[in-house]
C-alpha positions, 0 to 999 in steps of 0.5 A: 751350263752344260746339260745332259740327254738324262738331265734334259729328259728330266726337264721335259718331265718337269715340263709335262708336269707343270701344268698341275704345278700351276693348278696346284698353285693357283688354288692355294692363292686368290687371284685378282687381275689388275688392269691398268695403264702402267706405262704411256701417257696416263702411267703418272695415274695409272701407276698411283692407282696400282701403289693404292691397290698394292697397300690394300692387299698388303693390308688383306694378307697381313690378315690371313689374305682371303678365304684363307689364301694369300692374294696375288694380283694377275697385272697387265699393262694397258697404256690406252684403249687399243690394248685393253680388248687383248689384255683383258682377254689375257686375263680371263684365258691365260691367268684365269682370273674370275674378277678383274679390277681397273682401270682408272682411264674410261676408254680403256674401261669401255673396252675391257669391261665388254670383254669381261661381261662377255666371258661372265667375269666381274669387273670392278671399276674403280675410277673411270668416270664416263657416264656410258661405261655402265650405261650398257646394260652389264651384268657383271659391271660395278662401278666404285666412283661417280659418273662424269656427268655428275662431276661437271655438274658439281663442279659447275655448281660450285663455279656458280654458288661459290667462286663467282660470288667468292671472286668479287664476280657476278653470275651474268657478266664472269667470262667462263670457259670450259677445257676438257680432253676429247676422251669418253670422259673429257666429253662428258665432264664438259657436258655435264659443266655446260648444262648446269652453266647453260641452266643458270644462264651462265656466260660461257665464252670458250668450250674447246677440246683437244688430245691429251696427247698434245704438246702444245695448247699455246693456241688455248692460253691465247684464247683464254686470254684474247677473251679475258676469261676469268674462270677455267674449267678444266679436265686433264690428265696429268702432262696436259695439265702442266703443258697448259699452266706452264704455258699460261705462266709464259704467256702471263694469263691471268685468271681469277679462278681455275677448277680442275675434275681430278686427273691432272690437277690433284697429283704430286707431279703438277704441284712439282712442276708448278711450284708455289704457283699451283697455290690457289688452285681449286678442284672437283674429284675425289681426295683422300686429304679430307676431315677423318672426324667425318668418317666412321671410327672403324674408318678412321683407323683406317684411315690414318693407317693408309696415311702412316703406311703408304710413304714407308711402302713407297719411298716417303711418296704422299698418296694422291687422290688416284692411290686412294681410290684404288686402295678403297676398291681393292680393300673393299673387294679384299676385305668384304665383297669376296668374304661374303661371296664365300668363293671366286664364284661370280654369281656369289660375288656379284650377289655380294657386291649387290648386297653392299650396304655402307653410310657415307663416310665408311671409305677412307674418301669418304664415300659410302657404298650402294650399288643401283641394281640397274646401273651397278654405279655407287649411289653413295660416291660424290665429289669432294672440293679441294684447293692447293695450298702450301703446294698440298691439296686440301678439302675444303668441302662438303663442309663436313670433309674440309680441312682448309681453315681458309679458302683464298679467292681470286687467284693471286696472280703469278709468283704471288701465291705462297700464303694462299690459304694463311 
């Protein structure tokens, strides 16, 4: 293309003048940035947070957007806590965005929400767990979903009152261990489990921990497996939950009982590398696969709606539990936190966000919505209970969220588990 002296003034013109294009257009939309690990070794959850976060606005703009305006997402990628301090300012300086949501992973979370309380930006997380992400004191920090602490606490809980026992066990003599990643949240989920286990008198033979980013945890399986462990615990992302199921099964480790906290072991992607063997599998978190009859009727709708649309948006992919987080905090924020702000003020939106006042069962997981004023954490989130079955995860409490008819216990052993739940 050949350009001449005229047409090139013409392109600096256009250059000088872009500027005011872009304010022009950044008022004529409302601007959410998005923050999360897109690529890396968390992109399997990342990614099903932001399909989540993409329907929720689909929904918003097939209804006016917001204040009139159709939403547009500012995204950045995050693959760990290393970039967040810098994307996160990308957001606030260059995109100018006045809300940010994230982040799914809690070091990144730590690390991003400080750099929106200091430039008064709100950030709404949306399923990063560990316990001192709002335990700093900020303003402008508001957390959708339970903390860490709590989720090893009820996973433990339901190890003591309901797998033991549904085990053929007994509470003092089940040989339990504990299997987290060494993250901000690994950490406190192991915490929170080991306290509740140690309170009961539990016996608690393993509690080890390791990098996410490992390829092997050969070492784990045979020690789970010199000590004839009967109950695992665990917390993972999604390829150390596979690494460690694909070599307990070449190492023939037989346990009565697995419980995973989310992460890892509640996606597609470890029922398809597991085959009919993630059968039998239970786990603590949070689940879009629970009883609709249990929430709202307005809910409800929705519910089924985020269930009929999410495979046509995504090439017949099923939601998992992370796709559905992100869309309850997006669709929140879209459809009622920003309306009643009134605008992108953040004093106005953190006045509305602290005026939330939702029942349990008006989220399509099932949560309610009550910010504490001190911490900003959702006093109305809490874990539900799950168990694969038919290579789908599905509820099996609180009793009122379950949908499983039957819950099998022990766990089949290995190539044993298709008609786990029948």
């Amino acid at each position: 293309m050949n350009i001449t002296r005229r047409g090139l003034g013409g392109l600096v013109g256009v250059g000088l003048a872009a500027p005011a294009i872009r304010t022009a257009r950044a008022a004529d939309v409302a601007k959410i940035g998005v923050l999360l690990p897109l690529s890396g070794p968390l992109a399997s959850l990342g990614n099903d947070v932001m399909r989540g976060m993409q329907l929720a606005r689909s929904f918003a703009n097939a209804q006016g957007g917001v204040f009139g305006q159709p939403v547009e997402f500012a995204q950045v990628d995050v693959p760990g806590s290393t970039e967040a301090t810098s994307q996160a300012q990308r957001l606030i300086s260059s995109e100018r965005v006045k809300v940010i949501v994230g982040s799914y992973a809690s070091a990144i979370s730590f690390a991003a929400s400080q750099v929106a309380e200091r430039n008064r930006v709100v950030y709404f997380e949306q399923g990063a767990v560990a316990d001192d992400i709002t335990a700093r004191g900020f303003k402008y920090l508001f957390r959708f979903i339970y903390p860490s602490s709590e989720l090893g606490r009820k996973c433990a809980e339901y190890v003591t009152e309901k797998v033991i026992s549904g085990c053929g066990l007994e509470l003092g003599s089940a040989k339990i261990a504990i299997l987290a990643e060494n993250s901000n949240n690994g950490t406190a989920v192991a915490a929170g489990a080991k306290a509740w286990f140690d309170g009961k008198k539990a016996n608690l033979v393993d509690v080890t921990s390791y990098d996410f980013k490992t390829n092997d945890l050969s070492s784990v399986v045979q020690r789970h497996k010199s000590l004839g462990v009967d109950i695992v615990v665990a917390e993972s992302y999604t390829p150390d939950a596979i690494l460690y199921w694909r070599q307990a099964r070449e190492a023939g480790l037989k346990l009565k009982a697995m419980i995973g906290n989310g992460g890892g072991h509640n996606v597609g992607e470890f029922a398809e590398a597991m085959g009919d063997d993630v059968n039998g599998i239970l786990n603590t978190g949070t689940s879009v696969y629970i009883n609709p009859e249990a929430l709202t009727p307005e809910t409800a709708t929705l519910f089924r709606r985020f269930h009929d649309e999410y495979p046509k948006m995504f090439d017949g992919r099923k939601p998992s539990a992370h796709s559905g987080m992100g869309f309850n905090a997006m669709h929140t924020l879209l459809t009622e936190i920003l309306p009643a702000a009134g605008s992108m003020d953040t004093e106005k939106i953190r006045q509305a966000a602290l005026a939330m006042d939702k029942p349990v069962g008006t989220s399509i997981v099932g949560w309610g919505l009550k910010f504490d004023p001190k911490t900003q954490n959702n006093t109305r989130a809490f874990p539900t209970y799950d168990q694969w079955q038919d290579r789908q995860i599905r509820s099996i409490g609180p009793d009122r969220f379950g949908i499983a008819e039957k819950v099998t216990m022990p766990l089949p052993d290995w190539g044993q588990r298709a008609n786990v739940g029948k």
